[in-house]
Phi, psi and omega in degrees: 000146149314121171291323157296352137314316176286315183311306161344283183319302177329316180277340185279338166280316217255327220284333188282327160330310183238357191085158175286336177313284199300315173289322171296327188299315181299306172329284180346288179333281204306271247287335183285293196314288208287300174233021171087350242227119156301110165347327197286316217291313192291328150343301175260319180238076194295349184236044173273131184249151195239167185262174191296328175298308209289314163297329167314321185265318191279354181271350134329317200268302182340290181303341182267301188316322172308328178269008170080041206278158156305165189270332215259331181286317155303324191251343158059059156183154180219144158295174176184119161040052156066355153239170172266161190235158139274157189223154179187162180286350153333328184247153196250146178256159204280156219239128183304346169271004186245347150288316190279326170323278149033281162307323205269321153301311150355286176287324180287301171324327187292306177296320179289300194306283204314339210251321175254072188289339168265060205269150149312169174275138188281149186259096204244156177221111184257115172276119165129350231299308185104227147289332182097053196257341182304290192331269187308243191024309166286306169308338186263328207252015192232126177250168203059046174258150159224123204251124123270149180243120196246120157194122195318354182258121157277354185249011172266316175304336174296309176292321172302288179325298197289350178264336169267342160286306202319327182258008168053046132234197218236107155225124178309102196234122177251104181286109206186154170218105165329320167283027193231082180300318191291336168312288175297340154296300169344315195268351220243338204300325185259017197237125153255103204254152197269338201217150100258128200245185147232189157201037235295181122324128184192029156255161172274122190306330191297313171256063185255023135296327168259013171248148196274109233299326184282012156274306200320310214291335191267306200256187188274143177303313173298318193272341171297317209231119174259167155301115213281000184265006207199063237253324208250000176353302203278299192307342185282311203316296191284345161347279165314282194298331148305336174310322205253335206230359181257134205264145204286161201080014204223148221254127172243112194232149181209130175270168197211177188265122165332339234239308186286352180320302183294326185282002179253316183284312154334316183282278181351284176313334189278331171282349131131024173300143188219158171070060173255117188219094160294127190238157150265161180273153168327322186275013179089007193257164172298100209217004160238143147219157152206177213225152151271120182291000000 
């Protein structure tokens, strides 16, 4: 079949779901993933034919896509800060606002080492890991770390270890669930950390109206959604375990629900935290904060 036949196709099932735009993007995607093939390729050759094999995964990725799975679910990867990930549904993908967390411990870690250069190796610790795409990220791009990882999902952890071999760094994955304190004391005993981040559950059932059925439908709820009456559940959680487990002077980052800003600083504070400072994201919401212990 014509491969520019097939694109055809795409656009007459997808565009009204996604725009057109949106759709030649996916396309780009599948045909790079799937046959090797640059977009310019349709370009120079409009009448290139692919074989009944060749075509197989992409009227499959076609058929997921209608039902709205992410792309990212389909190709069971995504980039994140310039690497790659596995992805699955056990895991939530990772999100371009949590590269700028990301970004922000970097540079601030970068600004802390010049000003103290004989620091001993920092001890960074992530609630929440996921894929590990924070975890590994810090680990790759930060040196003299020593990176842990915490997340109540074993099958999310399986996919973080295989993301952390794939980039070729060393990150400690713990298997823990951070609302259990006797667990987490168990795990905390031998640890003291220089960083801690999170990136918890923090939308509200009250706003899964404004979330987009291929995230309701697709990523995991656990790792998505708190109660609305008890919205800050997690953040109180690690708090606490920053009291006993964060070293003084040591830095706590979080990403947060946009809604919440004032209610994070507030918690931040009640908890004796200083130097608290709320950041936005490129699109203007409140979406980061952190505190010094």
């Amino acid at each position: 079949m014509i491969l520019k036949d097939i694109r055809n196709i795409y656009h007459s099932e997808l565009d009204a779901l996604f725009g057109k735009e949106e759709v030649d993007s996916f396309f780009n995607v599948l045909i790079e993933h799937y046959l090797n093939l640059k977009r310019i390729h349709l370009v120079l050759d409009p009448q290139y034919m692919i074989t009944k094999e060749e075509e197989k995964p992409l009227f499959e990725a076609l058929t997921h896509l209608k039902s709205q799975k992410p792309i990212q679910y389909i190709l069971g990867e995504t980039e994140f800060y310039g690497l790659l990930f596995k992805v699955n549904e056990h895991t939530l993908i990772p999100r371009p606002e949590t590269e700028e967390l990301v970004d922000w411990i970097i540079n601030c870690h970068t600004e802390r080492s010049q000003i103290v250069s004989k620091e001993p190796q920092t001890k960074i610790l992530d609630i929440g890991t996921g894929t590990g795409c924070i975890a590994i990220s810090l680990a790759k791009h930060l040196l003299n770390t020593k990176v842990s990882a915490l997340d109540v999902s074993e099958e999310a952890l399986v996919i973080a270890q295989q993301n952390a071999e794939l980039n070729v760094v060393n990150v400690e994955f713990i298997h823990d669930d951070i609302l259990n304190s006797r667990q987490t004391e168990l795990v905390s005993v031998f640890h003291k950390y220089d960083v801690i981040v999170s990136n918890p559950p923090y939308v509200r059932n009250l706003e899964k109206a404004e979330i987009q059925p291929n995230v309701l439908d697709n990523e995991p709820h656990l790792a998505l959604f708190v109660d609305d009456e008890n919205p800050l559940q997690f953040y109180k959680a690690i708090c606490e375990f920053a009291q006993i487990n964060l070293k003084a002077n040591g830095m706590l980052y979080f990403e947060i629900n946009e809604y919440l800003g004032a209610e994070m600083i507030a918690l931040l504070e009640g908890y004796g935290f200083k130097n608290i400072e709320l950041k936005k994201d490129l699109y203007g919401k409140d979406r980061m904060v952190k505190g010094v212990k």
